[in-house]
Structure formats: structure tokens, C-alpha cells
Backbone as JSON, one array per atom type, in Angstrom:
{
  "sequence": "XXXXXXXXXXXXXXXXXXXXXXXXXXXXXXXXXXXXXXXXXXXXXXXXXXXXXXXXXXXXXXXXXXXXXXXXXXXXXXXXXXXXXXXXXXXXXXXXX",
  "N": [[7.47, -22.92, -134.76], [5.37, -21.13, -134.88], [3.11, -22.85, -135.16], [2.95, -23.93, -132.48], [2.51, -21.12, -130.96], [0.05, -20.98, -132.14], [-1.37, -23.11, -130.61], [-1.12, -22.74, -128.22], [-2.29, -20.19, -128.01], [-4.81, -21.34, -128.53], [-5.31, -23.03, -126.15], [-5.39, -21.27, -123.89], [-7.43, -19.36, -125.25], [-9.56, -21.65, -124.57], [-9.17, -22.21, -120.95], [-9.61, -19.58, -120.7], [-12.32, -18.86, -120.99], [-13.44, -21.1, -120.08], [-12.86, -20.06, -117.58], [-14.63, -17.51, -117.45], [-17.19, -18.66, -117.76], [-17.02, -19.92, -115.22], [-17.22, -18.27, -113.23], [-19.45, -16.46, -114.25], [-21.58, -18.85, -113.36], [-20.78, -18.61, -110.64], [-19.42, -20.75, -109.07], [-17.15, -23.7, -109.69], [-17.53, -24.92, -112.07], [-16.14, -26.18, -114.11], [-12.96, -27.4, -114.68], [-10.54, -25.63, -115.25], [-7.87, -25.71, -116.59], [-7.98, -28.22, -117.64], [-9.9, -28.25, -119.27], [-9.24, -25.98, -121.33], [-7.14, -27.96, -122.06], [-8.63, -30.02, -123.27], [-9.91, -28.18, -125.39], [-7.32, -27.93, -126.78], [-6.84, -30.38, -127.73], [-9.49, -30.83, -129.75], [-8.77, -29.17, -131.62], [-6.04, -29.54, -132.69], [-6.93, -32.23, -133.46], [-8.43, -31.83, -135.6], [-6.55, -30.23, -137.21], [-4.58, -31.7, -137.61], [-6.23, -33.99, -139.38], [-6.74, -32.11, -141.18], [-4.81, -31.32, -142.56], [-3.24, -34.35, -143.21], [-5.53, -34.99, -145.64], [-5.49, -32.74, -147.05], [-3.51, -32.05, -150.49], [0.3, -31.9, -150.31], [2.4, -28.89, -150.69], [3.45, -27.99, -153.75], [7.05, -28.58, -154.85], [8.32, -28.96, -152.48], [10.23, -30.95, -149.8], [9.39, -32.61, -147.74], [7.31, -34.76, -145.95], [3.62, -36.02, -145.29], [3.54, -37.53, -142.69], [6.06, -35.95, -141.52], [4.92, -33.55, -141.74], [2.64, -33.1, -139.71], [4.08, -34.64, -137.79], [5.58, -32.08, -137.22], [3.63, -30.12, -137.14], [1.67, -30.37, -135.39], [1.65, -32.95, -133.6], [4.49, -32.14, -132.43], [3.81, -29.48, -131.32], [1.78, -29.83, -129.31], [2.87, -31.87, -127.66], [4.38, -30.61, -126.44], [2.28, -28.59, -124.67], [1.2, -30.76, -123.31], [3.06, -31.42, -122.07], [3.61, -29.13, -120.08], [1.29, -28.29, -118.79], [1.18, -30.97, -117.46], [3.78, -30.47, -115.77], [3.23, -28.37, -114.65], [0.45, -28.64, -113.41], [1.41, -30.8, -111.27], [3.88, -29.17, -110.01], [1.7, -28.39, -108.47], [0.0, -29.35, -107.21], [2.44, -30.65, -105.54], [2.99, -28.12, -104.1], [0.83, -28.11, -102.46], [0.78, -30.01, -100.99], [1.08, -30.73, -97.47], [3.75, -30.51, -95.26]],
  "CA": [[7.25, -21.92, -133.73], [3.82, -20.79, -135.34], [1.96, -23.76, -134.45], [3.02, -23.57, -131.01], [1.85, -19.82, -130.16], [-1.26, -21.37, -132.03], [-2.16, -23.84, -129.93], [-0.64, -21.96, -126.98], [-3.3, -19.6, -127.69], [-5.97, -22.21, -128.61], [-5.14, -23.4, -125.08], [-5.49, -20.1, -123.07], [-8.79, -19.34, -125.0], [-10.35, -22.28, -123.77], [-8.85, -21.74, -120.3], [-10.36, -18.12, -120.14], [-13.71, -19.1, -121.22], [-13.75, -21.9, -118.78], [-12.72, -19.35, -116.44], [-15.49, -16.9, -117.21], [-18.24, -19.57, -117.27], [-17.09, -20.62, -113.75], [-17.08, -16.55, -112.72], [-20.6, -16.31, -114.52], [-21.81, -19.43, -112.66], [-20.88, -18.31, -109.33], [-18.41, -21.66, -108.5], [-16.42, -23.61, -110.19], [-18.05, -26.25, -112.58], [-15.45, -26.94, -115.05], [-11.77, -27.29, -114.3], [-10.07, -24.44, -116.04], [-7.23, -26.5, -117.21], [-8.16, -29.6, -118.58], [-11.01, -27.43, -120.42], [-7.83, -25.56, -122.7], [-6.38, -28.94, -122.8], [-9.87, -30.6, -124.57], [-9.82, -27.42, -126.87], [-6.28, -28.11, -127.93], [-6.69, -31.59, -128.41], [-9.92, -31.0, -130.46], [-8.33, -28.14, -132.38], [-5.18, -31.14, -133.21], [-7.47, -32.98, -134.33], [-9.05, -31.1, -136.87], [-5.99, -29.64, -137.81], [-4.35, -33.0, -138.34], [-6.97, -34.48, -140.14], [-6.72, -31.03, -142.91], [-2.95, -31.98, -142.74], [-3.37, -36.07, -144.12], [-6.29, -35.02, -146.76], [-4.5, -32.5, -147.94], [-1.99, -32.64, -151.05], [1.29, -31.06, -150.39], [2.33, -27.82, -151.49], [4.7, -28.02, -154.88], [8.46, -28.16, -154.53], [8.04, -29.76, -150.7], [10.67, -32.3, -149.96], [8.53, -33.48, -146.4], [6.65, -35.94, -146.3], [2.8, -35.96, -144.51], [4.09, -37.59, -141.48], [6.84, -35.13, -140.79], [4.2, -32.15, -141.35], [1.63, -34.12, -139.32], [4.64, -34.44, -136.58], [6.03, -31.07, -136.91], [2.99, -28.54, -136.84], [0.46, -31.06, -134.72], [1.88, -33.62, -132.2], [5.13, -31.94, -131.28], [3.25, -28.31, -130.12], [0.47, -30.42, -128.83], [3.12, -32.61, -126.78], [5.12, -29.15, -125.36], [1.59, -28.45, -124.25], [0.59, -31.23, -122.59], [4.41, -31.31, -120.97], [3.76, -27.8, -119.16], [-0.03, -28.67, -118.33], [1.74, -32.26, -116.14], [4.59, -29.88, -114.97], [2.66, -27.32, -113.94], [-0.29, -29.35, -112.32], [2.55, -31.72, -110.53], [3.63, -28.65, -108.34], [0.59, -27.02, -107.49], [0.13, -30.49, -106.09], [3.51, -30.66, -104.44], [2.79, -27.16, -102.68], [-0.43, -27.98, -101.61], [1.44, -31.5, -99.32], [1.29, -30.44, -96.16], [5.22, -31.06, -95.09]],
  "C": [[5.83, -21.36, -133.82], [3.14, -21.5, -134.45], [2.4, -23.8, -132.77], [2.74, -22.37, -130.58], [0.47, -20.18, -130.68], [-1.73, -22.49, -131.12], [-2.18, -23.61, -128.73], [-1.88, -20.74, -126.41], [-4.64, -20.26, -127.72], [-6.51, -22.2, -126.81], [-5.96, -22.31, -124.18], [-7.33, -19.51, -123.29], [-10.0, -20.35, -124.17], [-10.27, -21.98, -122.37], [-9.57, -20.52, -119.65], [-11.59, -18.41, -119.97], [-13.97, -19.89, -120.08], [-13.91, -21.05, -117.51], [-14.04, -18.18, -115.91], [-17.03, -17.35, -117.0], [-18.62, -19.57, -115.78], [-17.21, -19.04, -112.67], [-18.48, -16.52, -113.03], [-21.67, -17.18, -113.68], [-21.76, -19.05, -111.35], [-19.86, -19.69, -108.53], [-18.28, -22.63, -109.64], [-17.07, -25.23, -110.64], [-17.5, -27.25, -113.38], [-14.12, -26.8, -114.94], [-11.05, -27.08, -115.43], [-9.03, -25.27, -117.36], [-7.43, -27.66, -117.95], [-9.46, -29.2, -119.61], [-9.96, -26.92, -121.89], [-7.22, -27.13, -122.78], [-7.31, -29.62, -123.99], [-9.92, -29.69, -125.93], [-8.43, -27.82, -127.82], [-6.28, -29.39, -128.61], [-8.01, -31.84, -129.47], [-9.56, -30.09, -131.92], [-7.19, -29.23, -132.97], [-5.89, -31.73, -133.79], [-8.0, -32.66, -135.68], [-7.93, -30.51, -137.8], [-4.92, -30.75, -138.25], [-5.09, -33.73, -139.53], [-6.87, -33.55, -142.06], [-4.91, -31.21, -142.81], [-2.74, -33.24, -143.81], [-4.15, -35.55, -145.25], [-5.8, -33.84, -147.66], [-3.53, -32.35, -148.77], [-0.28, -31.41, -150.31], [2.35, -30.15, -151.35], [3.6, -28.47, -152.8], [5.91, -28.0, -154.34], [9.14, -28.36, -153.03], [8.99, -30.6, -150.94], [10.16, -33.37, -148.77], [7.41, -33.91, -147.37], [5.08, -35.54, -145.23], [2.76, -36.13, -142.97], [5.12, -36.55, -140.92], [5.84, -34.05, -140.81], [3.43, -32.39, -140.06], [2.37, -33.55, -137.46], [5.31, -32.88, -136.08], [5.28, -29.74, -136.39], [1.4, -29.18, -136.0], [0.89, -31.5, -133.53], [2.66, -32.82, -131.25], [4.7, -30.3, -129.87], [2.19, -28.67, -129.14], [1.28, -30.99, -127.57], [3.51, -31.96, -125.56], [3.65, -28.91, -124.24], [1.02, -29.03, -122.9], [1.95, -31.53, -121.39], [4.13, -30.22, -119.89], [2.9, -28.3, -118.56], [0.84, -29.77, -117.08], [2.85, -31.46, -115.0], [3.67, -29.16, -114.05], [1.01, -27.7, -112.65], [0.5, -30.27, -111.31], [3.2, -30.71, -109.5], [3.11, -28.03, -107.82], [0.25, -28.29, -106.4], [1.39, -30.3, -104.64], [3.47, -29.09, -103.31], [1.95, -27.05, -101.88], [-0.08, -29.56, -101.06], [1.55, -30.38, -98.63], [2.8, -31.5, -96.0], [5.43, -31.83, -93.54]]
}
């Protein structure tokens, strides 16, 4: 649950920033969303990578791969699930019927 309000917020910072760039700019240079998605997926990365090279703590019965999958891919995947939902019906309301 952690790593998902962290990357949830990862997300949102990028997002804002993008947002205030494109406010500071005067129109809209970098598309808000897929800006928080690049942060989360470079923030994953980095935080995968200190995941594998790290040993695991004492008295652990997981394994690297389950940490790897538990506090990296699957908040990363929720992420990129909402992001497709949520771009899929701004589309569908902007068809003309």
C-alpha cells in the first residue's frame, strides 16, 4: 500500500510541474500526463535497480523477485491501468455521437 501512495504521488508531482511549466509558458508544451507517467517510470527504475543490488533484510523469507514485484511493477502497473482508463474516456467523450 506504501509503494503505491509513493508512486501515486511521484506521479502527481510530475503531473503538477508539467502543469506549471505549461501555465509558466503560456500553452501547453508538454502533455501533463505522460510527463507523471515518465517520472514514475524513471522513479521504478531507480527504485528497482536499489531493490536487485541490495541484500535482503535478516529473517526475510521473500525472495528479490517477489520484492522487485511487490513494491515496483505491481504499483507501477495500477498506475499505468488508471493513466489507459482514464485517457480511454476522455477520448470516448470527446467522439462526437
Amino acid at each position: 500500500m506504501g509503494a503505491l501512495i509513493f508512486y501515486t504521488v511521484i506521479y502527481f508531482l510530475g503531473y503538477f510541474a508539467t502543469h506549471g511549466f505549461n501555465l509558466i509558458a503560456g500553452r501547453m508544451l508538454i502533455n501533463r500526463r505522460i510527463a507523471g507517467l515518465v517520472g514514475v517510470f524513471f522513479v521504478a527504475v531507480f527504485h528497482g535497480y536499489k531493490i536487485i543490488n541490495s541484500p535482503l533484510p535478516a529473517g526475510v523469507d521473500t525472495d528479490t523477485a517477489h520484492a522487485l514485484g511487490y513494491y515496483v511493477i505491481f504499483p507501477v502497473a495500477i498506475i499505468v491501468g488508471v493513466f489507459l482508463y482514464i485517457t480511454w474516456q476522455e477520448k470516448k467523450d470527446n467522439d462526437p455521437l
